[in-house]
N, C-alpha and C positions, 0 to 999 in steps of 0.2 A: 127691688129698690137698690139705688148702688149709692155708697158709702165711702168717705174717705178717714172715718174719725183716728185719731193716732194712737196706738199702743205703746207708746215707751216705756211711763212710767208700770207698765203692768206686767212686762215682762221677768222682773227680777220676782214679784209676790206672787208667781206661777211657779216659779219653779221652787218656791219655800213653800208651797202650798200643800198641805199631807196628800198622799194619794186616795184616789178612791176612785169607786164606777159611775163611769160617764155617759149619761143617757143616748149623748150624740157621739157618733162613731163614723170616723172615714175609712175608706176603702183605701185611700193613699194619704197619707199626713204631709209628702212632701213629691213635689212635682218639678221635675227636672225641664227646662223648656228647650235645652242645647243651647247655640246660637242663635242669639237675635240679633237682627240689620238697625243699626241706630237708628229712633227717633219711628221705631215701627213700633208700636207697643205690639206685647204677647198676650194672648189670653188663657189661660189655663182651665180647666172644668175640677173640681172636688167633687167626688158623691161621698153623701153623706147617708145617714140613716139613723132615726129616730129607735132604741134598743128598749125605748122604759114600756112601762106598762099602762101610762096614761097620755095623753098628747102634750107637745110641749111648743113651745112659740120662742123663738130666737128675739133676744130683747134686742142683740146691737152686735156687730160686728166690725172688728178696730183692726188697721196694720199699724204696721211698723213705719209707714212711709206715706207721706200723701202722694207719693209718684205713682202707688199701689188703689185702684179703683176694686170695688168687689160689688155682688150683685148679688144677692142672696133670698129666696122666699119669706116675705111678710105674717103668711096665713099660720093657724094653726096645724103642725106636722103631726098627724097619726101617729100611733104604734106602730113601728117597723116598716112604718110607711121613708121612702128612699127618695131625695132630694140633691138639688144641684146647690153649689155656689164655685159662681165666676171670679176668678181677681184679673183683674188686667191691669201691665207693668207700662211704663210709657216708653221705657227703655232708653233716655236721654241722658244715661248718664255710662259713658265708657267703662268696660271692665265688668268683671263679676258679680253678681250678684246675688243677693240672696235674702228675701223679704219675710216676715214672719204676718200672719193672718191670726187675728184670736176671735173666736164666734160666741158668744154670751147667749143661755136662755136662764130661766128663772130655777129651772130644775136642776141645776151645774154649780157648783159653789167656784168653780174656774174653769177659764175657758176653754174650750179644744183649740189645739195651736196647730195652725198648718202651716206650711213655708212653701215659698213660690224661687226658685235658684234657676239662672243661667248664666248666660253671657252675652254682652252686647259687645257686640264688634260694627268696625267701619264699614264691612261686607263680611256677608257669609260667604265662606270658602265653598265654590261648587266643587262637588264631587268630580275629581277628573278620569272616571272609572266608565265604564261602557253600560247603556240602560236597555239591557235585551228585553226585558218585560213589560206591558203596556197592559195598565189599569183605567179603563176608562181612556179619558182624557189626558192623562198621567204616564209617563215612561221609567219605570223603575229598574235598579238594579238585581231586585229578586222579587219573589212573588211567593216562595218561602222561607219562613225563621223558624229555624231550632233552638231550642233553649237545651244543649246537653249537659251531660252528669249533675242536673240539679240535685241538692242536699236543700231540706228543709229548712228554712230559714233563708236561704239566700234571695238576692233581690237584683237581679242581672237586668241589665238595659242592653236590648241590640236596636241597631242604627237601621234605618230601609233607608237609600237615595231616591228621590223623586224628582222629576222633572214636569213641569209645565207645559205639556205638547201642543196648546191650543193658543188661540190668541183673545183670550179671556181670562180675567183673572179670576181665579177660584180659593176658596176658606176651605183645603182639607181638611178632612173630619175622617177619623178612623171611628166605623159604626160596628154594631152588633159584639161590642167587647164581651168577654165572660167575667168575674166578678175579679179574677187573680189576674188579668190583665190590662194594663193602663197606657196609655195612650197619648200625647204631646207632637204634635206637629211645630216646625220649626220654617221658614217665619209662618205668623197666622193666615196670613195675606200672599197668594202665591202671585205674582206678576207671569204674561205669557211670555215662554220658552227661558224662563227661571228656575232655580234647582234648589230645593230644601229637604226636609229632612223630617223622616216619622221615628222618636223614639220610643219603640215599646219595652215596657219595665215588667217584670213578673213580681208577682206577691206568692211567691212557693207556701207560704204557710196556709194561702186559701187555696190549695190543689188536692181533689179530694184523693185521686189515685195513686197509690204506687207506679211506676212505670210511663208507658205513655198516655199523654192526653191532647188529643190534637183539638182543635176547632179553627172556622173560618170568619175570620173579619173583613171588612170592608171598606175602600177607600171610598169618601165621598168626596165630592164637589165642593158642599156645603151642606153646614147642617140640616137633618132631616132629608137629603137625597136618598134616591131610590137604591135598593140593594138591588145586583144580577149579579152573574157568573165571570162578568166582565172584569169587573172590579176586585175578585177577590185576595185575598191573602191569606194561607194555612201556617198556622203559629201550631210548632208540636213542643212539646215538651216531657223530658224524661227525666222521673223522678227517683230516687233512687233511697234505696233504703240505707236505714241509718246503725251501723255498726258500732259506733263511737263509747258508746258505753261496754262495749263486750272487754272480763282480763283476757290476761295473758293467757291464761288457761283455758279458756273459753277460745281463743283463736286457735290456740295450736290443739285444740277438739274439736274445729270447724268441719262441717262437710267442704269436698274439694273437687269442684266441677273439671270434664279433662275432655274433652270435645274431638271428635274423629275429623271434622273440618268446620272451618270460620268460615269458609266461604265453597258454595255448593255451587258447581255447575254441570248444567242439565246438557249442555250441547244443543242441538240443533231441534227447531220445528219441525221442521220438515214440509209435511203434509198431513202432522202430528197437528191435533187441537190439543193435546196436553203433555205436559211434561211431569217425568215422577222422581225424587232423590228420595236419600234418607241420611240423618247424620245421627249418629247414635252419641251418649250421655252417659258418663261412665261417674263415679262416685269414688275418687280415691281418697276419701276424708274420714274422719272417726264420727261423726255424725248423721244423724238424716238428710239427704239436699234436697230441697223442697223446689220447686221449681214454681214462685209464686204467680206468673202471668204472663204468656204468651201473645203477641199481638202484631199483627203484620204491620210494615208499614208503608204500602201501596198496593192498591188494588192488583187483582189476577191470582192473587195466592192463595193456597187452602192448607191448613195444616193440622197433622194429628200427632198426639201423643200416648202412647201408652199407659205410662203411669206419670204423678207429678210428685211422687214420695218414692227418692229410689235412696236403699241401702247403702252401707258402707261394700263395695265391693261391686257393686250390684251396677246394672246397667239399665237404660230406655231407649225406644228407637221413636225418633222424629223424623215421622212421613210427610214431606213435601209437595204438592203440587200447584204445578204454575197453569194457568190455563190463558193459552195465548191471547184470542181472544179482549179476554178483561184484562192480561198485563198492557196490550197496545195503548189503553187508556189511562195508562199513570201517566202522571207527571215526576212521581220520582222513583229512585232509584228502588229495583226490588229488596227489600231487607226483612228479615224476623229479629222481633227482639224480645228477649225473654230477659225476666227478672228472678232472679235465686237469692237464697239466704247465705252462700258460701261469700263469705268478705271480702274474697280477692278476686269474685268475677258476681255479683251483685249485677252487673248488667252485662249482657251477652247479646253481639248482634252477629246475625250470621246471613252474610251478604249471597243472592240467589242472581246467575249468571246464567241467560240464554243469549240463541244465534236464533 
C-alpha cells in the first residue's frame, strides 16, 4: 500500500526519545540515489527485518514530504522474517536532497527513521570514459569492484557507468546482493543508448571475514530478470584487521613481516603446464607473526605454506604454483593476498607474473 502521510511534526520527539531495541531493523538506514534527471522520480528499496520474538504489523508509515511516495507490507511480519519498503522521490524539485521516512508498528515506542538523499539535476552527466564491458544488454565501464584497505565500520560507495546498448528501455536492478551490500541504480528508468549509474555502498560491520570476501552480483533488466554469466559483476573486498587500540609498547613489541619478493615471476610456459616460485617470510619483530589467512585472487593458483606461526627470528617458505591451464581463465590479475597481525603490513599482496 503506498502512503503519503507527513512526518514533520515527529521528527523533533524522535530524537528526544530515550533509546532502546527496535524490533524492526534495516540493513541500510540511509540510501544514497546519486543523480537524478528532473521530473523522473527515483525509487529506492529498504529491507528491513522483523528482530523480536513475536510478529509484529506496521501500523503507518509517514515522510517528511508528500513529493516522497512509499509502499510498504500491510500483512502481519514474522520473527525474523525479511521485508521490502519502496519510497519513491518525484524529483521536481532542483538541487539536493534529502527525505527522512519514519515506519510506525505497535511493538516500537518510535519509529525507525530511514532517509532517501540525492541530487536532481537538469541532466545527468554521461560518463565520458570508455565502456569496454558488456552486461547483458548494458555496456559498462568495469565488470569488477574492489572495495580496498576496508577498516570495520567504514561505509564506501564506488560508482559502476552503465550504458543502455539496446533500443528498449530498461529498470536496472542489481540482483543476488549479499546482506553487507546495497545497491541504487541512478536514474530508475534507463532510456535506449542512455548512460547512468550503479552506486554500490558496503556495510563493513556486516562482513563476516577478515581478509577477502568476494561474491557475484548481477545486473538486471528489471526486477526479477534472469541471472547468467552474462550479466555478472565480482564485488571483492578486503578487510583488514584493526590495530587501533594496540600502546606504544605493544607496537614497538609487534611481530615484523620482511618479505624476499612482493612480486614473483615465474618466466615462461613454455611447453610447461605448470609453473613453481617461492617467497620466503622472515620475522624480524619481537613477537609471534601469525599469518592469519591466505587466499588467492584469481583462478590457476595453488599455494602452500609451511608453518602460519613463525618466531622472532625465524623464517617460512611459501610455495607457489600457477597452473597454466586454469590461470588462462581469469579475468583478473594473478595476486596472493595474505593477512598478518604485524601492524605495518596487516595486509600483504604479492603479485604472480608469467609469459
Amino acid at each position: 500500500m503506498k502512503k503519503r502521510n507527513l512526518l514533520l511534526p515527529l521528527l523533533m520527539a524522535c530524537a528526544l526519545s530515550p533509546a532502546h531495541a527496535q524490533s524492526l531493523t534495516a540493513e541500510q538506514t540511509t540510501i544514497y540515489c546519486g543523480q537524478v534527471p528532473f521530473s523522473q522520480p527515483v525509487t529506492a528499496e529498504f529491507k528491513l527485518r522483523n528482530h523480536a520474538t513475536a510478529p509484529i504489523t506496521i501500523t503507518d508509515v509517514r515522510t517528511s514530504c508528500g513529493c516522497v511516495v512509499v509502499d510498504y507490507p500491510r500483512k502481519e511480519i514474522a520473527p525474523g522474517e525479511q521485508f521490502s519498503i519502496t519510497a519513491t522521490y518525484d524529483a521536481r524539485l532542483m538541487g539536493t536532497f534529502q527525505k527522512q521516512i519514519g515506519v510506525y508498528s505497535k511493538q516500537d515506542k518510535k519509529p525507525l527513521m530511514l532517509n532517501l538523499q540525492g541530487k536532481v539535476v537538469r541532466e545527468v552527466v554521461d560518463f565520458d570514459g570508455e565502456y569496454p564491458e558488456q552486461l547483458g544488454n548494458f555496456m559498462a565501464d568495469k565488470s569488477e569492484v574492489e572495495f580496498d584497505n576496508v577498516n570495520r565500520g567504514d561505509r564506501p560507495t564506488q560508482i559502476i557507468h552503465i550504458r543502455n546498448n539496446s533500443e528498449t528501455s530498461f529498470r536496472p536492478v542489481v540482483m543476488h546482493l549479499p546482506s553487507y551490500l546495497s545497491a541504487v541504480v541512478s536514474p530508475t528508468q534507463l532510456a535506449p543508448q542512455r548512460g547512468g549509474n550503479i552506486y554500490l555502498t558496503l556495510d563493513s560491520e556486516k562482513l563476516r571475514d577478515m581478509g577477502l570476501n568476494q561474491v557475484s552480483v548481477y545486473l538486471g533488466e528489471f526486477p526479477g530478470d534472469t541471472v547468467s554469466s552474462e550479466k555478472e559483476i565480482t564485488v571483492s573486498t578486503i578487510l583488514l584487521p584493526d590495530f587501533s587500540q594496540l600502546t606504544a609498547e605493544q607496537l614497538e613489541n609487534a611481530p615484523k613481516l620482511q618479505l624476499s619478493a612482493t612480486t614473483l615471476d615465474l618466466g615462461s610456459f613454455g611447453s610447461k603446464k605448470k609453473l613453481k616460485g617461492q617467497v620466503t617470510l622472515t620475522n624480524e619483530g619481537k613477537r609471534t607473526l601469525e599469518i592469519n589467512s591466505i587466499q588467492m585472487m584469481s583462478t590457476g593458483l595453488q599455494v602452500s605454506l609451511n608453518k602460519t606461526k613463525i618466531e622472532p627470528g625465524e623464517t617460512a617458505k611459501l610455495k607457489v604454483t600457477v597452473v597454466r591451464d586454469e590461470l588462462r581463465k581469469r579475468r583478473r590479475k594473478p595476486r596472493i593476498l595474505m593477512i598478518t597481525n604485524d601492524p605495518d603490513m596487516s595486509k600483504v599482496i604479492i603479485d604472480i607474473k608469467t609469459k
